[in-house]
N, C-alpha and C positions, 0 to 999 in steps of 0.2 A: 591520292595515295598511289604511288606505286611500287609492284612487288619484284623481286626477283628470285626465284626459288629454284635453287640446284642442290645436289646431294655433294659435299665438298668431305674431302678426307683428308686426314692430318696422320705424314706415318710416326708411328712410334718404337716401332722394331729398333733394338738394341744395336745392330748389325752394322755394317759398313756401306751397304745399301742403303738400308735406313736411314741413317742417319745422312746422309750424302741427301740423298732427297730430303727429308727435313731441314738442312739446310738452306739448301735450296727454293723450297717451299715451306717457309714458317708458318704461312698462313692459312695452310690446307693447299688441295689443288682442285682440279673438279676434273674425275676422270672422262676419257676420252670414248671407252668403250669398256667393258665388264663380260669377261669369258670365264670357260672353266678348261681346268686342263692336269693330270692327273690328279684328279677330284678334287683341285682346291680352286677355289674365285680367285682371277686375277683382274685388275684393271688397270688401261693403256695410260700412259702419264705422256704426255708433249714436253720438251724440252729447247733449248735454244742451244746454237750453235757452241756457245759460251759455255754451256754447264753439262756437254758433251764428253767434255776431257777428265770431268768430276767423277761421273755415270762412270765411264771406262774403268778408270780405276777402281771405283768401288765394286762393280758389277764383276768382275773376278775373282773377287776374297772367295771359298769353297761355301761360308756360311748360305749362297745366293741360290736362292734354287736353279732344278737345272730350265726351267719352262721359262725364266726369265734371263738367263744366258742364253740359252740356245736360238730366242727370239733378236739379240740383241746384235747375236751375230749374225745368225740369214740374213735379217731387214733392217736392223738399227732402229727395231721400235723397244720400248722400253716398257714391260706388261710386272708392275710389284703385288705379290700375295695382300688379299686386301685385309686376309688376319694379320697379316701387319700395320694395319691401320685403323683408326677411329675414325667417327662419324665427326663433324664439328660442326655442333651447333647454327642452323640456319635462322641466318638473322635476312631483313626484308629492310627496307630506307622508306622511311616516311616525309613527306613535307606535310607540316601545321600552319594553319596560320591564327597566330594570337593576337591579344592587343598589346600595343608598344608598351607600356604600361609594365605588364606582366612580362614582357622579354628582359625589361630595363631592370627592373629586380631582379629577375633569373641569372642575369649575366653579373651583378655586384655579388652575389652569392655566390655566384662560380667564384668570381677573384679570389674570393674569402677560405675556398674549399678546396679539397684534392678531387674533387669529383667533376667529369666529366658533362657535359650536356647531353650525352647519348645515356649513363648512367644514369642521372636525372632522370631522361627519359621514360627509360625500361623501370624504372621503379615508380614512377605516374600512372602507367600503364597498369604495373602487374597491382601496385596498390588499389589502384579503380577497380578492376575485376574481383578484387579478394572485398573491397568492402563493397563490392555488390552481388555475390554470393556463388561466386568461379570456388568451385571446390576442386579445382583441379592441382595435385600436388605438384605440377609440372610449374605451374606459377606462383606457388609458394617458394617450389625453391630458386625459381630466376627472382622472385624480389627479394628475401633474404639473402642469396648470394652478391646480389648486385647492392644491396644495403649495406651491406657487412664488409663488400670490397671482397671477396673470394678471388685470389687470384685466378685466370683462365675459366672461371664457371661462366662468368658474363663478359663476355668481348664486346662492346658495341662500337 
């Protein structure tokens, strides 16, 4: 099994920044570095050449704070309020190995279903733990969301 464990953020600020980054990053980003600067947390976001021109524009609307303008202009680093952002859920990548057997049915099942293999998954997993006696409510709700199909609760 191997893991990969980073703290990734997803913005959701209403704003023109916000949203400009969200765009840009639908999937979260994983920030670059984490300061503070008149008393609020900000962290450094990396950017490409391409979505420079996106940032410009938006990074001027008045809504922007001024610690994130004023960075953008001395250096052209890019530092967003991280109360303008959530946490999104860390997920890690597994390799299993099953017998052929039980793949070859998993996979006719899929055809048959709107559910994912990674879905499947995460509901194997969290199912195993809950019928072996994980009282943890944190995996009641990733297997009921992930059962139930919640949108955005379980990404896999």
């Amino acid at each position: 099994m191997s893991a990969h464990r980073e703290t990734v953020f997803r913005c959701v600020a209403q704003l023109p920044l916000g949203q400009a980054i969200r765009i840009l990053n639908p999937n979260g980003f994983e920030p670059l570095e984490v300061e503070t600067a008149q008393g609020a947390e900000y962290c450094m976001l990396s950017y490409s050449d391409d979505e420079r021109k996106v940032i410009s524009e938006a990074i001027n609307h008045p809504s922007t704070p001024a610690p994130s303008r004023d960075s953008w202009k001395e250096n052209g680093s890019l530092w967003l309020p991280i109360a303008w952002c959530e946490e999104v859920p860390m997920m890690i990548a597994i390799e299993l190995q099953i017998p052929v057997e039980l793949m070859d049915s998993l996979q006719k099942h899929l055809e048959q279903s709107s559910k994912s293999i990674d879905q499947v998954g995460v509901q194997a997993i969290a199912l195993y733990l809950i019928q072996n006696g994980s009282y943890n409510p944190g995996v009641s709700r990733i297997y009921f969301n992930s059962l139930l199909g919640c949108p955005g609760e379980v990404e896999a």
